[in-house]
C-alpha positions in Angstrom: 13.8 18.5 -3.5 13.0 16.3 -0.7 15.8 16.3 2.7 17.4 13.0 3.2 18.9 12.4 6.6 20.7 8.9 6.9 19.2 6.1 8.3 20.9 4.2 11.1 23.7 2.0 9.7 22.7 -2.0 11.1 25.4 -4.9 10.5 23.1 -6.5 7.8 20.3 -4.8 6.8 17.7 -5.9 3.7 18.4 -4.0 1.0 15.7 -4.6 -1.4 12.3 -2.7 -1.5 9.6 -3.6 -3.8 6.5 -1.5 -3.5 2.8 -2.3 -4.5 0.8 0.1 -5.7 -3.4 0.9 -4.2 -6.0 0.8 -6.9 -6.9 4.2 -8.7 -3.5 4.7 -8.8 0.0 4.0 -10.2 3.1 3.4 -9.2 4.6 7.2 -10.0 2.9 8.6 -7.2 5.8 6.2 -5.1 8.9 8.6 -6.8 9.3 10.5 -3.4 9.9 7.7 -1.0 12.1 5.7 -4.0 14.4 8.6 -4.0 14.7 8.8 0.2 14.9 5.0 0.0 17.7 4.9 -2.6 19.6 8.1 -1.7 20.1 5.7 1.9 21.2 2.5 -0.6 18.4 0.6 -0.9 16.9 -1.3 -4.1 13.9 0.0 -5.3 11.1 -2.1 -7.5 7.9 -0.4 -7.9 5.0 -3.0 -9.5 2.8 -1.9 -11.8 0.1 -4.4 -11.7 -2.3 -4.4 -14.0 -5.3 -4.2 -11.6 -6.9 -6.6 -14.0 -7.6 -9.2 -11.1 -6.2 -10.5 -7.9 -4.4 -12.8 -8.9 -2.5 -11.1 -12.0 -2.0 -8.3 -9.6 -0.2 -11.0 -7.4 1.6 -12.9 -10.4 2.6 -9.2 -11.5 4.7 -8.8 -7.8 5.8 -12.3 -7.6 7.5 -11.6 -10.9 9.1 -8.5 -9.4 10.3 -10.5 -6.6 11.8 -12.9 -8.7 14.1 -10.6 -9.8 15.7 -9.6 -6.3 19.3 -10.6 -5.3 18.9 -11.6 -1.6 15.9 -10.5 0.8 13.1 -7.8 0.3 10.5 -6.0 2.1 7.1 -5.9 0.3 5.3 -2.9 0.5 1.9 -2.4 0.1 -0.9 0.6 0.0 -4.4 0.3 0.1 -5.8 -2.4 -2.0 -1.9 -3.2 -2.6 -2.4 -5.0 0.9 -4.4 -7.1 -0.6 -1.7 -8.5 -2.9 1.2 -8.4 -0.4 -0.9 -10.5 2.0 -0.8 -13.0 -0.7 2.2 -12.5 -3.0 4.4 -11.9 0.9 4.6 -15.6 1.0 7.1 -15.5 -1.3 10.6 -17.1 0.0 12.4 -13.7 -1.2 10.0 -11.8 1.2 11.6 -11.0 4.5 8.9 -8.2 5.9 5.6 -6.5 5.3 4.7 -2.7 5.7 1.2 -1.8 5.3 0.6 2.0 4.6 -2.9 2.8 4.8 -3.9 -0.9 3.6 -6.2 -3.4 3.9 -4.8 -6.1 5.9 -6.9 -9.3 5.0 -7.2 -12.4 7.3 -8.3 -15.6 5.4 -11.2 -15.5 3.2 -11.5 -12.2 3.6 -11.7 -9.6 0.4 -11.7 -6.0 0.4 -15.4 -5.0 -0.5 -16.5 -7.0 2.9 -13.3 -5.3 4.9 -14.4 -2.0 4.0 -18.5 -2.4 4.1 -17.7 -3.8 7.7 -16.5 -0.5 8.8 -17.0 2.8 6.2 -15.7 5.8 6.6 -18.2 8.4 8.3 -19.7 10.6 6.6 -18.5 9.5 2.8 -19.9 9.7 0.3 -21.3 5.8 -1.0 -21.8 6.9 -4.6 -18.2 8.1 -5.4 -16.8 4.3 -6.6 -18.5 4.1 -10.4 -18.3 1.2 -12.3 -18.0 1.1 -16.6 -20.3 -1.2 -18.6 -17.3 -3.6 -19.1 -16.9 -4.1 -15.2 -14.1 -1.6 -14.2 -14.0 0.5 -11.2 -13.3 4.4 -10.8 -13.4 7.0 -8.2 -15.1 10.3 -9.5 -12.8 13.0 -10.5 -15.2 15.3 -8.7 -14.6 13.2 -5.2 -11.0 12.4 -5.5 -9.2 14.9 -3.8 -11.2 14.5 -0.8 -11.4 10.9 -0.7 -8.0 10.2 -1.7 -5.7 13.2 -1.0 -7.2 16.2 0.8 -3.7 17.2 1.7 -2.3 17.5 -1.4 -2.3 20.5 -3.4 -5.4 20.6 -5.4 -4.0 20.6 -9.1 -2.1 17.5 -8.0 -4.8 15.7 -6.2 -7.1 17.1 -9.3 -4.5 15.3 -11.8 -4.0 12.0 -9.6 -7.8 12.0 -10.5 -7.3 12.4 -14.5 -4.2 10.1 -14.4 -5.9 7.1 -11.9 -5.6 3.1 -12.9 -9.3 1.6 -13.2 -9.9 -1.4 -11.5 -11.5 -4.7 -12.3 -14.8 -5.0 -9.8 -13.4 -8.8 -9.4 -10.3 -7.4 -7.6 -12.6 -6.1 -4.7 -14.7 -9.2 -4.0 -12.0 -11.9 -4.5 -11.1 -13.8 -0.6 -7.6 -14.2 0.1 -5.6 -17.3 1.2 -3.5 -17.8 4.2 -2.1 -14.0 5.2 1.9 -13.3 5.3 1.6 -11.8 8.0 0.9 -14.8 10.1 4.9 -16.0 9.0 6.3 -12.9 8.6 7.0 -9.7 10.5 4.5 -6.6 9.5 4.6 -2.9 10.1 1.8 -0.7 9.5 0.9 3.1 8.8 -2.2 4.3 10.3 -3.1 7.6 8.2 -5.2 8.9 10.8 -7.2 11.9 8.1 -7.6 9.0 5.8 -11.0 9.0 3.5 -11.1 6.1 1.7 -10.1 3.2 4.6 -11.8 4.3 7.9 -8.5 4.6 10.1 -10.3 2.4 13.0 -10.0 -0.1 10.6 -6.5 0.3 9.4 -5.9 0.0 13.2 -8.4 -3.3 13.7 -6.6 -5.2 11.1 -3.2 -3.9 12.3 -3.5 -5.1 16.1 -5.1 -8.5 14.4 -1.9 -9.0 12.5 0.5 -7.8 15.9 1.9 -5.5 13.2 3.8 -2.6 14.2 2.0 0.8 14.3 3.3 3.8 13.0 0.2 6.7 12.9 0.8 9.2 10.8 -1.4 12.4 10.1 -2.2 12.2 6.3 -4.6 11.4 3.9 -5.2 8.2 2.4 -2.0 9.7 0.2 0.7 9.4 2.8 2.8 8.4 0.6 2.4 11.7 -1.7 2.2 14.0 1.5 4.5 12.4 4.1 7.2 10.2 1.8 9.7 10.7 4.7 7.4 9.4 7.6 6.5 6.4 5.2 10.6 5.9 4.0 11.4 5.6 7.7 8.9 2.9 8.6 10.0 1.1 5.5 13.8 1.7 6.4 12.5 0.2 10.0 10.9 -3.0 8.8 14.6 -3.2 6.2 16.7 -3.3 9.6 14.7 -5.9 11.5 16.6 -9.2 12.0 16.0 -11.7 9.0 14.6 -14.3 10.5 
């Protein structure tokens, strides 16, 4: 059971949340932070894209979005900032929180974001690709790549249970960022093994996001839901501009 301690009460507050899921992954591993988030009154979407390509992942969270009554802040992890960079220039998004994401100026994808600085010391064989074009990290070099902190029979089960991803995803540019019209928060996981955290930081200080650094894997989510919730809950209380 995960502690909920109220968040600070604001006269109008967002309260609409819609969360992106990263690639070799689904949106279950979000349940934590949902249940901090609602348990304080917010509205909680989680999109399962289909990580088919970059632009169904973004049609996939527009039609989320579509679906909001007011306001929302869009959420995104790892190659979910991808899609929030686009799919955040949505009229129903009001703010952008980035935890442990790429966070894509214009024209830039996520195979040249993450070639341009890699993660010391990693292992460059652990992505493998099916005949049919899919990506997959290797069961074997999961938990350390993706959730060293976890317990291992969860890490070893995100593993079994992850989302393959179309290779096109990966190479496909963006268009004119969110963040350049919209306010952005980010979460630096500073033990993270699949986004070098000097990177996370790079993008985030390009973007004048606002930096939370939290000690975590690239699973914050999993391992520090209420660090992550509070961030969000931050970005939720912002003034709507």
């Amino acid at each position: 059971m995960v502690a909920v301690a109220p968040f600070p009460a604001f006269a109008e507050p967002i309260k609409n949340v819609v969360i992106v899921h990263g690639a070799f992954a689904d949106g279950s591993g979000w349940r934590k932070v949902s249940d901090i988030l609602s348990a304080n009154g917010y509205r909680v979407s989680i999109v399962q894209e289909p990580e088919t390509s970059l632009a169904d992942d973004v049609a996939a969270t527009r039609r989320v979005l579509a679906l909001q009554e007011g306001p929302a802040v869009l959420v995104g992890h790892s190659y979910g900032g991808m899609v929030i960079t686009e799919a955040g220039r949505d009229d129903k998004v009001a703010a952008l929180v980035y935890v442990a994401a790429f966070q894509p100026e214009r024209g830039e994808t996520l195979a040249a974001l993450g070639a341009s600085k890699p993660v010391p010391g990693a292992d460059p064989h652990a992505i493998k690709a099916t005949p049919d074009g899919y990506l997959y990290l290797d069961p074997k070099a999961f938990p350390a790549a993706f959730a060293a902190d976890l317990p291992k029979a969860e890490a070893d089960f995100l593993a079994r249970s992850q989302v393959f991803t179309a290779k096109g995803a990966f190479t496909t540019a963006v268009g004119e960022p969110a963040w350049k019209a919209k306010p952005s928060w980010a979460i630096v996981a500073t033990q993270d093994r699949s986004i070098n955290p000097d990177l996370e930081r790079e993008m985030a200080k390009r973007a004048e996001s606002r930096v939370r650094e939290v000690e975590s894997s690239h699973a914050v989510y999993l391992s520090r839901p209420e660090a992550v919730a509070e961030v969000i809950a931050e970005a939720a209380t912002a003034p709507v501009k």
